[in-house]
N, C-alpha and C positions, 0 to 999 in steps of 0.2 A: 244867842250864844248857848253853848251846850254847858249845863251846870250840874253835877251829880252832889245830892248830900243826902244826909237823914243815912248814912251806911249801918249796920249792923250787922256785927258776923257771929253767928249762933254754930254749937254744934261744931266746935273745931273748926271754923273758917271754912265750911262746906256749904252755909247758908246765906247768903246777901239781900237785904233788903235795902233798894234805893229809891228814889227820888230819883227824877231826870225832868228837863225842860228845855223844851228849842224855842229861843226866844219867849213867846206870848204863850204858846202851849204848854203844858206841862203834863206830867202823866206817873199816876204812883204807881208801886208793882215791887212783887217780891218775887226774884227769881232764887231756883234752889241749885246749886251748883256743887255736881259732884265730880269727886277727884277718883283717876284710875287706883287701886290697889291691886297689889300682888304681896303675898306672904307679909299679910299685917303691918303695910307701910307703903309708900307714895310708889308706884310703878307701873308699867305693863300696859302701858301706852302703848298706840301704833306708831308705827313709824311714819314720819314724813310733820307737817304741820298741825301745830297742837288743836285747833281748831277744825278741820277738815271735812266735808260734812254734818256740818253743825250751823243750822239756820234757826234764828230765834225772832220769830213776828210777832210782831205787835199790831191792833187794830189801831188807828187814831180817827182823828176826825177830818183830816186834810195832811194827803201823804207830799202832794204838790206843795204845802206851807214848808214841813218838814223839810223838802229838797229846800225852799229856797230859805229858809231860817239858815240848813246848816253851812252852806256853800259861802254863807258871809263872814263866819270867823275861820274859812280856811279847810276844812272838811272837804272831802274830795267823793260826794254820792253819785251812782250811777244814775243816769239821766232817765228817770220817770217812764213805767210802764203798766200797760195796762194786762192785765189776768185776772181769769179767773170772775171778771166786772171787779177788780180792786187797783188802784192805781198801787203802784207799787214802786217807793224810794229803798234803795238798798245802798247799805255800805259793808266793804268788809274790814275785817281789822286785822293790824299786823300778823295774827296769831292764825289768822284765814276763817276767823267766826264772823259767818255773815248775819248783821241786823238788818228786817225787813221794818218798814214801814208802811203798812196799808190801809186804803180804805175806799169805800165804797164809790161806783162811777157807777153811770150809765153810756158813758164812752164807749167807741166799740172797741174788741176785743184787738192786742199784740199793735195798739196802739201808741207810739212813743212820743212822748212829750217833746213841745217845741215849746223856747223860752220866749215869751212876748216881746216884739221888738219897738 
């Protein structure tokens, strides 16, 4: 199950540091998140979803674990690929910010995961 804590928001809520864990895995990490301004106050955003071209990857140590931790409380990840030699679980979120999950294979390359039957 996916479980965010340990939150902290430094610097006017432009900073977050979390905690995150899928299932058995866990992974600490402080990401810095900055907000659009125009004329000394919140704006000036693009048009269209707030998210949009906005990929944020993480390495793990089994991106195939990740797929299948998350897909058991209901999580909806794109099905397992291989680049780059990294297997690669991605999801995107309502906001259109895609999280990558990767990590190393020997697999060959544009390889798509088939679930064991």
């Amino acid at each position: 199950m996916w479980m965010a804590s340990d939150s902290r928001l430094r610097n006017s809520g432009s900073v977050t540091a979390e905690s995150i864990g899928v299932g058995s895995n866990s992974v600490r990490f402080a990401v810095m998140l900055q907000e659009y301004w125009k004329d000394g106050r919140p704006g000036g955003w693009p048009a269209g979803p707030l998210g949009q071209g906005v990929s944020i990857c993480f390495t793990c140590a089994d991106a195939i674990a990740v797929y299948h931790d998350s897909r058991a409380p209901g999580l909806k990840p794109a099905r397992p690929f291989v680049g780059n030699n990294l297997w690669v679980t991605l999801f995107t979120d309502p906001d259109e910010y895609r999280l990558d999950f990767e990590s190393p294979t020997d697999v060959a390359e544009d390889t798509i995961y088939s679930d064991p039957k």
